[in-house]
C-alpha positions as CSV (number, residue, x, y, z in Angstrom):
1,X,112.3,103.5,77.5
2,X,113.2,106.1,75.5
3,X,112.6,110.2,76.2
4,X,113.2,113.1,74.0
5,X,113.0,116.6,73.8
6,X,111.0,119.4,71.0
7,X,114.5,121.2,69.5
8,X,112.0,122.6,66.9
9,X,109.8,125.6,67.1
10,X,107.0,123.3,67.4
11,X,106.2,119.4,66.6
12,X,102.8,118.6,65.6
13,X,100.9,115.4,68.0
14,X,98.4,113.9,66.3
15,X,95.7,111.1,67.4
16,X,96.8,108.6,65.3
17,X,100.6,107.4,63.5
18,X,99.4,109.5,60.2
19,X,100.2,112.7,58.6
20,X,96.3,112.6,57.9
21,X,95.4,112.1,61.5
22,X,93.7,114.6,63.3
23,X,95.9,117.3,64.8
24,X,95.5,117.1,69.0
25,X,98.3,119.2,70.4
26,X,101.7,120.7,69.7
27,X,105.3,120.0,71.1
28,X,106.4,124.0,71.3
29,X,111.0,124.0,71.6
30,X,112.0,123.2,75.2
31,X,108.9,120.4,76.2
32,X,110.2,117.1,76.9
33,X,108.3,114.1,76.7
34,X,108.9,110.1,77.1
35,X,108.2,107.1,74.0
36,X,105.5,104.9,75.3
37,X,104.7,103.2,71.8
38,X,106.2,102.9,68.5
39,X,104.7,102.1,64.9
40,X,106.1,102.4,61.5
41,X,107.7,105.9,61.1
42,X,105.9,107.6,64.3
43,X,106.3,107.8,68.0
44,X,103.4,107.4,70.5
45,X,104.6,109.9,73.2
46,X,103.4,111.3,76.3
47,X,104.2,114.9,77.4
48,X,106.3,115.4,80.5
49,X,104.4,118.4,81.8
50,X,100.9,117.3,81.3
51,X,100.9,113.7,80.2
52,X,99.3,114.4,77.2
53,X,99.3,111.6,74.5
54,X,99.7,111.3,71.3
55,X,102.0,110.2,68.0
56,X,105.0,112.4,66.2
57,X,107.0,111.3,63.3
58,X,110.5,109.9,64.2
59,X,112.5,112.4,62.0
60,X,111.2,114.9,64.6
61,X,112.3,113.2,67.6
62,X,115.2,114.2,69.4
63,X,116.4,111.5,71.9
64,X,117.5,113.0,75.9
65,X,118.8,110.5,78.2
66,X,116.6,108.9,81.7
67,X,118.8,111.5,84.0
68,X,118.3,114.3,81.6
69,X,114.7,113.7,81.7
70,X,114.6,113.5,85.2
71,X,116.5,116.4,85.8
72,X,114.2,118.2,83.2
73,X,111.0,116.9,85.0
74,X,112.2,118.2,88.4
75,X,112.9,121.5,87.9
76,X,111.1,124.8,87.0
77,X,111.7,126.8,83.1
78,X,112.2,129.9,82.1
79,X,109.7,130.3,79.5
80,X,110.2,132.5,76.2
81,X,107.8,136.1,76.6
82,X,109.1,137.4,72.9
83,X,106.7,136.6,70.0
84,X,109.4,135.8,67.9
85,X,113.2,134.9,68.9
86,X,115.7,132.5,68.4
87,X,117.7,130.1,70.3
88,X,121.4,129.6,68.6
89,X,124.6,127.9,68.4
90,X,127.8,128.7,66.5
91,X,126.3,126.2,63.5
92,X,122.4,126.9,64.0
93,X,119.5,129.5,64.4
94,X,116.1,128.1,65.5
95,X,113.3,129.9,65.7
96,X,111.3,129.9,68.7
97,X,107.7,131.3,70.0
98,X,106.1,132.6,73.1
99,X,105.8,130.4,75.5
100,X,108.4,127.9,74.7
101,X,110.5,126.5,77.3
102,X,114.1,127.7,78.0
103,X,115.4,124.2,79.7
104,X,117.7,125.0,82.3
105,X,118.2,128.8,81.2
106,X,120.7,130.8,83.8
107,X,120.3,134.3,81.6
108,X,122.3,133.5,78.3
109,X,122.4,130.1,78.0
110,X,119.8,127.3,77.9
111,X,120.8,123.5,77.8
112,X,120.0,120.5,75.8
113,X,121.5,117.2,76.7
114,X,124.9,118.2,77.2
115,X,125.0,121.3,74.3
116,X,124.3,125.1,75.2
117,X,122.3,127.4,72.8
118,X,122.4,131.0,72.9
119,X,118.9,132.9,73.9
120,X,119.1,136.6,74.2
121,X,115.2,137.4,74.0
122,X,113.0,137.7,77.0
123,X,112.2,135.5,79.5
124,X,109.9,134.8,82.4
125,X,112.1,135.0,85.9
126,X,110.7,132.3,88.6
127,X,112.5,133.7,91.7
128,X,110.0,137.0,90.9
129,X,106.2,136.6,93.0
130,X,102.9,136.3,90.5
131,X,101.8,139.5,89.0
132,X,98.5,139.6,87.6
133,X,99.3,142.5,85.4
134,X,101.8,140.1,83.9
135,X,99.1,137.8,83.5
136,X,96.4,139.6,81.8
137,X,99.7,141.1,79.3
138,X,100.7,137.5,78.3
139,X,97.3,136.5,77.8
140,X,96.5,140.5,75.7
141,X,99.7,139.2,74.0
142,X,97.5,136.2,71.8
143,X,95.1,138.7,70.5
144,X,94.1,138.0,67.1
145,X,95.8,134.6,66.9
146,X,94.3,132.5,64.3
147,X,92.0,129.5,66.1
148,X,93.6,126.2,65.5
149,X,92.2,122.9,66.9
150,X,95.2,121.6,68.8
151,X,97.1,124.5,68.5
152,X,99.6,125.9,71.4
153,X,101.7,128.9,69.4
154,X,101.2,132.6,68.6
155,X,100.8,131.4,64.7
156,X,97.4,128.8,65.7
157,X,95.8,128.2,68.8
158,X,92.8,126.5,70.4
159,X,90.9,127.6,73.5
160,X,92.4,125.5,75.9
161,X,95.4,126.0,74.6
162,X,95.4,129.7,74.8
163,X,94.7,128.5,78.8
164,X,97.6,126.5,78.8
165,X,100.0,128.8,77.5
166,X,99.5,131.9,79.5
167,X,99.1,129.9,82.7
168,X,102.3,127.7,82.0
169,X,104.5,131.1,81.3
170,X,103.1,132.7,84.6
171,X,104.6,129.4,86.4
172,X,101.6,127.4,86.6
173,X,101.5,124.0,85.0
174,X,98.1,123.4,83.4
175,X,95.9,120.6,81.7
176,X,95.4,120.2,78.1
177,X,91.8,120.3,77.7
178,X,89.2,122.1,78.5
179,X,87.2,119.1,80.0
180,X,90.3,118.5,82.2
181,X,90.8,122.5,83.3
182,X,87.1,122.4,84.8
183,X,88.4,120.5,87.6
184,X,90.8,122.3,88.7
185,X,90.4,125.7,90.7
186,X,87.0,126.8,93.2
187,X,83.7,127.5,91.6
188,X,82.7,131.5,91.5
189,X,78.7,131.4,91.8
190,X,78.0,134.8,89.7
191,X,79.9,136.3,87.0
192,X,79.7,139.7,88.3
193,X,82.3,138.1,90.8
194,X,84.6,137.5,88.6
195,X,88.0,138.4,88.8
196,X,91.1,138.9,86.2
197,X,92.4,135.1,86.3
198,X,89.2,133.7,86.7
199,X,88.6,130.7,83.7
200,X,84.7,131.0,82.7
201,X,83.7,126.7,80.9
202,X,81.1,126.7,78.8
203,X,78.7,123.0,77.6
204,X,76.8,121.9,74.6
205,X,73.3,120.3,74.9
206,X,74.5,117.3,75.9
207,X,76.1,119.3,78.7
208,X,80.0,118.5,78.1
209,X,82.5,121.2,78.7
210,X,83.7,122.2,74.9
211,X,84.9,125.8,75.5
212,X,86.7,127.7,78.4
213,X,88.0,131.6,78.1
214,X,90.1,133.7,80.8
215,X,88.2,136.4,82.1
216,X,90.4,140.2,82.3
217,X,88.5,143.0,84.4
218,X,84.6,144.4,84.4
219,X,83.5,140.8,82.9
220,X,85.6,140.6,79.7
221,X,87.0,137.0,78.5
222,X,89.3,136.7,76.1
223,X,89.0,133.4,74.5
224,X,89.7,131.5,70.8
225,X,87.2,131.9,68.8
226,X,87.9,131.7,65.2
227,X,90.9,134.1,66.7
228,X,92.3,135.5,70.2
229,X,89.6,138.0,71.0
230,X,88.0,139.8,73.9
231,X,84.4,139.4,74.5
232,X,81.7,140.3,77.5
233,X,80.6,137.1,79.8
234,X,77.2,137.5,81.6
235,X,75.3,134.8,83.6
236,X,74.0,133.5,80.0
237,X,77.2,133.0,77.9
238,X,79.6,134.7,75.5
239,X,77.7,138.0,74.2
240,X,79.6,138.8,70.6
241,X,78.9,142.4,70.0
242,X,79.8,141.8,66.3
243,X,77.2,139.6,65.9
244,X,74.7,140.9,67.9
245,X,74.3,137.3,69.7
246,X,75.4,134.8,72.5
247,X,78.2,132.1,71.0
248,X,78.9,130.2,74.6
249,X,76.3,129.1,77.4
250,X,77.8,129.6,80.7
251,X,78.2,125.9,82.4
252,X,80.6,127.1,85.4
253,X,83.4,129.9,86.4
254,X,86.4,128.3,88.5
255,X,88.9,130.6,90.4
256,X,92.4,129.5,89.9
257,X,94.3,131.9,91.7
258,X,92.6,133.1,94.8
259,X,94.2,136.7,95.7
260,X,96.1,137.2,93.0
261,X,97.7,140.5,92.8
């Protein structure tokens, strides 16, 4: 079995081994992942941190070895908190985005295989305790990103992904999808209970989960919709005040981090 490792500033995963295939997450620098399939000129991969599936093209692979991969698996990143920085080497500059991971970073350095790359932005600190000021910052921080089905970076992202992101950079590792969030966390029964941290799900007629926002204080959510932006939740739904109308019907709010401060 092979494993590999995103040394780009993000791979696109698509659902099928085509360039036309629907887009249905993104590989962001620093994520590793394992080959469970192979066809033609693409890669069926799974993702280490989430088991997420899906195809890349082979020139975008970069191989890691079992122990590597292992070692990657068991520890805990530093992830990138700049909007924009790179990672470098005496022959190469990559660019790199919020949220990426900094594999094995120890304050200058950050290690791939057996090759060090130069980060000097900043980065999240996992000896420091949970802040949710930091929080509520990282996730103010995707504000006006452009909605992108799949998407995971500062330049395109989708709802859950927006979720995934700013929980995964506070320490917490997070499903993909929204359908797959819902389940974790404790139910909050009104959402004038709701607190900063709090993930509010929303269903369609047929009553499956397609939507989920992170609420921020007095009942705001801030949620991708067409871009990052900051709406008011009720017991209905969404209420857009530029529209003058609801866009999301309430299914359930879960609690993720109980006492957060």
């Amino acid at each position: 079995m092979d494993y590999g490792i995103c040394i780009l500033s993000l791979v696109p995963v698509r659902a099928e081994p085509s360039d036309k295939s629907e887009l249905v997450t993104q590989l962001l620098y620093g994520e590793c992942y394992q080959i469970i399939g192979s066809q033609g000129n693409w890669h069926q991969i799974q993702i280490a941190a989430d088991n997420y599936q899906g195809w890349i093209d082979f020139k975008q692979h970069c191989s890691v070895t079992s122990n590597y991969f292992e070692e990657w698996k068991a520890a805990q990143h530093s992830r990138a908190v700049d909007l924009v920085q790179t990672i470098s080497s005496p022959e190469i500059r990559i660019p790199i985005m919020m949220g990426s991971v900094l594999p094995f970073f120890d304050g200058i350095n950050v290690r791939i295989n057996n090759q060090k790359y130069v980060y000097s932005g900043r980065a999240t600190n996992n000896t420091l305790p949970f802040k949710i000021n930091f929080f509520t910052k990282m996730a103010r921080s995707y504000l006006k990103t452009p909605y992108l089905w799949g998407g995971k970076s500062i330049f395109g992202i989708d709802c859950s992904g927006l979720v995934q992101q700013v929980y995964g950079i506070c320490g917490y590792t997070f499903p993909r999808d929204a359908w797959q969030q819902v389940s974790v966390g404790e139910e909050v029964h009104f959402a004038n209970q709701t607190q900063p941290g709090d993930l509010a799900f929303f269903d369609n007629d047929e009553g499956r989960i397609i939507h989920v926002g992170i609420m921020l204080e007095n009942q705001q959510i801030i949620h991708a919709h067409g871009e990052v932006r900051i709406d008011v939740l009720d017991h209905y739904g969404i209420f857009n005040h530029q529209r003058k109308r609801y866009t999301h019907r309430l299914r359930i709010i879960k609690r993720i981090l109980p006492g957060a401060k």
